[in-house]
N, C-alpha and C positions, 0 to 999 in steps of 0.2 A: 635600795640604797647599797652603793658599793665601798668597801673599803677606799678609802683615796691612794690613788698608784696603783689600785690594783689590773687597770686594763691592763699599763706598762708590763707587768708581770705576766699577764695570759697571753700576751702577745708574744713574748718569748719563750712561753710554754708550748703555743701551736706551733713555730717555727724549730724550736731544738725537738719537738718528739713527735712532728709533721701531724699531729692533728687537724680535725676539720672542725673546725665554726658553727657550719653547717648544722652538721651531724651531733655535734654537743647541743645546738638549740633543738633539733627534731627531739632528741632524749629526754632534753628540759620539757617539750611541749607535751610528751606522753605523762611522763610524772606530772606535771600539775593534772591533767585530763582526771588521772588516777585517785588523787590526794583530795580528802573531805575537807570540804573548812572546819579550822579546830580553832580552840587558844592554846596552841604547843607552846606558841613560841613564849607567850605569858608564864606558862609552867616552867620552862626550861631557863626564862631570868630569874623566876623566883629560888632555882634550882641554884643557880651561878653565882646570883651579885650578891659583891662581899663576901663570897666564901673562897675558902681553901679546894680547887680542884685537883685530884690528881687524875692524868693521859695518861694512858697504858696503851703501848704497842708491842709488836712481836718482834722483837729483836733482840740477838740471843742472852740478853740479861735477862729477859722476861720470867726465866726460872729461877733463878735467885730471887728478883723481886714478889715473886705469886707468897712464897710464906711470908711477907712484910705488907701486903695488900687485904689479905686476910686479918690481919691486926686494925686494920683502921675500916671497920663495917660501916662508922654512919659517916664517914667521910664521901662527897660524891666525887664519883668516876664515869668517865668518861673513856671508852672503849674502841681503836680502831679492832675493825670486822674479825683482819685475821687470829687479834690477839682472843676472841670472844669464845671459842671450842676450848682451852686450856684454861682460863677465865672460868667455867661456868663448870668444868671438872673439876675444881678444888672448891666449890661453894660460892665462887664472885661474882653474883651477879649486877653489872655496870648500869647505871642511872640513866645514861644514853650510851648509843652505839654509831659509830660514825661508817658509812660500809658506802661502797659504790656495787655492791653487791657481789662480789667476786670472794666469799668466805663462804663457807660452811653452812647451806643450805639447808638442812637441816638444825641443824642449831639456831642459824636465823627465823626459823619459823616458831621453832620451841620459846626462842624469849620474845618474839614477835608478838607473843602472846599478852605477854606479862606486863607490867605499869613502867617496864625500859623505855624510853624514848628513841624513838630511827630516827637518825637524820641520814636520809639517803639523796647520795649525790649521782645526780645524771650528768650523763659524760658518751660521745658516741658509740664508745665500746660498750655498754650496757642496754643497749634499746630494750633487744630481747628479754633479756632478764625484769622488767619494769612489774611484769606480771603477779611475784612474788609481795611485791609493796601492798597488795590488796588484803594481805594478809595479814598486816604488821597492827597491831591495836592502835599505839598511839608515834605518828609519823610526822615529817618534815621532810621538802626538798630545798636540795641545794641544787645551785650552778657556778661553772666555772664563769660563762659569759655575763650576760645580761640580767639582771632577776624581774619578775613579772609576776604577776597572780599570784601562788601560792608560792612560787622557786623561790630562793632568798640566794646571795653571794657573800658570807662571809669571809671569804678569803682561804687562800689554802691548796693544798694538791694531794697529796695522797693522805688516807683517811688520817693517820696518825698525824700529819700538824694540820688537818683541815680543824681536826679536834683542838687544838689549839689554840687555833685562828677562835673556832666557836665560842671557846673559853672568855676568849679575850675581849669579844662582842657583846658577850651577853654579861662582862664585867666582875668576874673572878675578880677574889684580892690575891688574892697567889694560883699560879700553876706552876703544877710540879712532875714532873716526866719519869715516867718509869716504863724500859724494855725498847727505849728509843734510843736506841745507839748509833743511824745514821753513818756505820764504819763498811770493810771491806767486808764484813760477813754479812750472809741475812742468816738470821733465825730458823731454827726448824720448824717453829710454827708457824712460817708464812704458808708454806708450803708451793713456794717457786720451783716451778718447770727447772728442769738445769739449764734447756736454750734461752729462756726468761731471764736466768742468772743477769746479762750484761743489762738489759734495760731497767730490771728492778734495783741495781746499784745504782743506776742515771735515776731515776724517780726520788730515790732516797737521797742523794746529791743536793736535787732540786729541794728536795722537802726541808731538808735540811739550812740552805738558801734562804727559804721564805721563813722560817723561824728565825735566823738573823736579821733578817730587815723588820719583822713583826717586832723584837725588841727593842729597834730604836724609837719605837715611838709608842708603843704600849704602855698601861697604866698600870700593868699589872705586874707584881714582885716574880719573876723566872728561878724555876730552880730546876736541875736534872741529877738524877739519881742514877742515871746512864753517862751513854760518851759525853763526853765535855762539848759543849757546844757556845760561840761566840753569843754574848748579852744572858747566858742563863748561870748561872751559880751554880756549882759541881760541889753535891755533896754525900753524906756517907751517911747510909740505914740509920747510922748511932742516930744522927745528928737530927731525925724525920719529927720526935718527937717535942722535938723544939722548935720545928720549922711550922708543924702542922697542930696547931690552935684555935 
């Protein structure tokens, strides 16, 4: 089952960053081959609905926000990949991890270990990498296209609002965004190529996009602790302990 609109969306995704179809379902086809049947996904609603989420991405607030994330331990978190190395060195470790595998390879094995939950998204740029997923204790695939067998589509593009998206499916009462700024900088814990620079600010554009259209019709209360973003409520550290209940 797909998000409704959501084809609309991937079709302008393969066209503005010339993606291939193709090659995003060979990726999907290897991750399921990989993927044991589990009840994640049972785990991961019991994890989400009706609760307070907060997303954490790498984006240069991320170091301001890590001493305020360490304050709220039994709150669940939800982690893109690159935020998960700076994450896991102050003590945080995240409930789930949203990764198309492009972070911290070692670090991903280290909590690959542990009762964190993968959702790992296959995508053509990742074939190779699929091999690592064997590793991970407790796992989930996503796709950008079609979903099948074990792949699931909840909507989304790059790890920080696929987490989002995930959020919002498996029925959060509030998400709340922290180190997703979405602006002209990226973070130095992404750890982008400098020739990378220009597409990682298109991706982050796009991600940014798709958490405004997710607000118009979502159930769930938006808040951001970062850049100000259309349909989400911008607010202040002071304010987290009122927010999050």
């Amino acid at each position: 089952m797909m998000i409704l609109g959501w084809k609309k969306r991937y079709s302008e995704i393969l066209k503005e960053f010339k993606y291939n179809e193709k090659m995003d379902n060979e990726s999907a086809i290897i991750l399921n081959s990989i993927l044991k049947k589990s009840d994640i996904n049972k785990k991961i609603m019991k994890l989400l609905k009706g609760k307070t989420v907060l997303v954490i991405g790498s984006g240069p607030s991320l170091s301001y926000a890590i001493p305020k994330l360490k304050k709220y331990k039994k709150i669940v978190k939800i982690a893109a990949d690159s935020s998960l190395k700076p994450l896991v060195e102050n003590g945080i470790i995240p409930d789930i991890v949203v990764t198309d595998l492009d972070g911290d390879e070692k670090v991903l094995e280290k909590i690959g270990k542990t009762k964190s939950i993968f959702v790992v998204h296959a995508h053509g740029d990742n074939l190779k990498k699929m091999e690592i997923v064997k590793k991970f204790k407790n796992c989930t695939g996503t796709t950008q296209t079609t979903p099948f067998g074990k792949i699931e589509n909840f909507g989304g593009f790059t790890d920080g609002d696929r987490g989002v998206f995930l959020a919002n499916h498996f029925q959060a009462n509030k998400i709340i965004l922290f180190g997703m700024d979405f602006g002209e900088r990226i973070g130095k814990f992404s750890e982008t190529k400098k020739g990378d620079r220009k597409i990682k600010l298109l991706k982050l554009k796009k991600g940014e996009s798709l958490l405004k259209w997710l607000s118009t019709f979502t159930k769930c209360e938006l808040f951001t602790t970062s850049k100000a973003i259309k349909g989400f409520k911008k607010i202040s550290y002071k304010e987290l302990d009122i927010i999050i209940t």
